[in-house]
C-alpha positions as CSV (number, residue, x, y, z in Angstrom):
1,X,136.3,92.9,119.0
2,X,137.4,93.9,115.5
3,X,139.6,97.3,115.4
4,X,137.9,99.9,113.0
5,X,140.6,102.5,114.0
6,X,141.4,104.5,110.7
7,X,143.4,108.0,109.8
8,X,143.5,109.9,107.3
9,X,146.7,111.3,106.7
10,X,148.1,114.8,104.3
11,X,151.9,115.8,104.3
12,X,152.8,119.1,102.8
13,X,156.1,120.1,101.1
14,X,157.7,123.6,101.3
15,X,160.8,123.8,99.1
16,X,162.3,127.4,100.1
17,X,164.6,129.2,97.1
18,X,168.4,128.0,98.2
19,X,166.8,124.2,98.9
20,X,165.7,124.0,102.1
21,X,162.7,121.7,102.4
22,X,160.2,121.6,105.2
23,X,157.1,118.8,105.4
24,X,154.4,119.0,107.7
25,X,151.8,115.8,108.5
26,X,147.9,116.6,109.5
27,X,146.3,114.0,110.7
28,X,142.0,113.4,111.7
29,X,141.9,110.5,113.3
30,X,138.9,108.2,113.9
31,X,136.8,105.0,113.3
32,X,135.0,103.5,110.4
33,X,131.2,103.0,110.1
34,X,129.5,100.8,108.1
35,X,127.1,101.6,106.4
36,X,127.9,105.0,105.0
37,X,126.4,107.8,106.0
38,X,125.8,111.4,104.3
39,X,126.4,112.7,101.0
40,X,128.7,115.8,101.3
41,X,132.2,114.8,101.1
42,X,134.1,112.4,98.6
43,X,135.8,109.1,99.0
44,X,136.1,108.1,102.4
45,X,133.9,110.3,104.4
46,X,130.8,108.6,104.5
47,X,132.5,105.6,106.2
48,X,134.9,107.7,108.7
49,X,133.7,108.9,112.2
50,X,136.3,111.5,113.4
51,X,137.4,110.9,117.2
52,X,134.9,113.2,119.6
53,X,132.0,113.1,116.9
54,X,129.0,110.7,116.5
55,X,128.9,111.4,112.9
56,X,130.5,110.9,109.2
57,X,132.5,113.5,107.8
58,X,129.9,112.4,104.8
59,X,127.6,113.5,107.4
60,X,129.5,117.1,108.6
61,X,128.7,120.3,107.2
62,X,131.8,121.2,105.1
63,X,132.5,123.9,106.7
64,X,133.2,121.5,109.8
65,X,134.5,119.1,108.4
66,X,137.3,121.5,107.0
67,X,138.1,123.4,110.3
68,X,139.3,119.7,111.6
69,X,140.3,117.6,108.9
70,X,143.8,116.1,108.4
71,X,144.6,119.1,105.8
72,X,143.6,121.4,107.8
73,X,146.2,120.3,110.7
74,X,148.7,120.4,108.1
75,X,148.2,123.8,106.9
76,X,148.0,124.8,110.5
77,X,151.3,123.7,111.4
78,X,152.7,125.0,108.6
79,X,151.4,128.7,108.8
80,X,152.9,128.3,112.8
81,X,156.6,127.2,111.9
82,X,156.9,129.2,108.8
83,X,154.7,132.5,109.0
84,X,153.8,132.9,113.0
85,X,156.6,134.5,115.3
């Protein structure tokens, strides 16, 4: 059984006036699939397979793709500890 777990990972910086500092990590976790699939997307996406879906992000309507990708949870958690009360 070979592993074809993958990640992909994005970390934001926020560096507040007065130097406070505040990252934030989005991950999309998934599996790779060979061969690749789909042309929308760059790099990766063709070959990665996010957890709960049967297709590549290569494969994903932007617009889905986006709404769950590893930027998109970081941008989410950073809009909840910064701007949401």
């Amino acid at each position: 059984h070979e592993d074809r777990s993958a990640r992909f990972v994005c970390v934001l910086a926020l560096c507040w006036p007065g130097g406070h500092q505040e990252t934030f990590e989005g991950f999309a976790r998934g599996h790779i699939s060979w061969p690749p699939r789909g042309t929308y997307g760059f790099g990766y996406d063709p070959i990665f397979i996010p957890d709960g879906y049967g297709v590549t992000f290569g494969e994903m309507e932007p617009q889905n793709k986006h709404a769950i990708s590893h930027r998109a949870d970081a941008f989410n958690k950073l809009v909840k500890a910064c701007f949401e009360r």
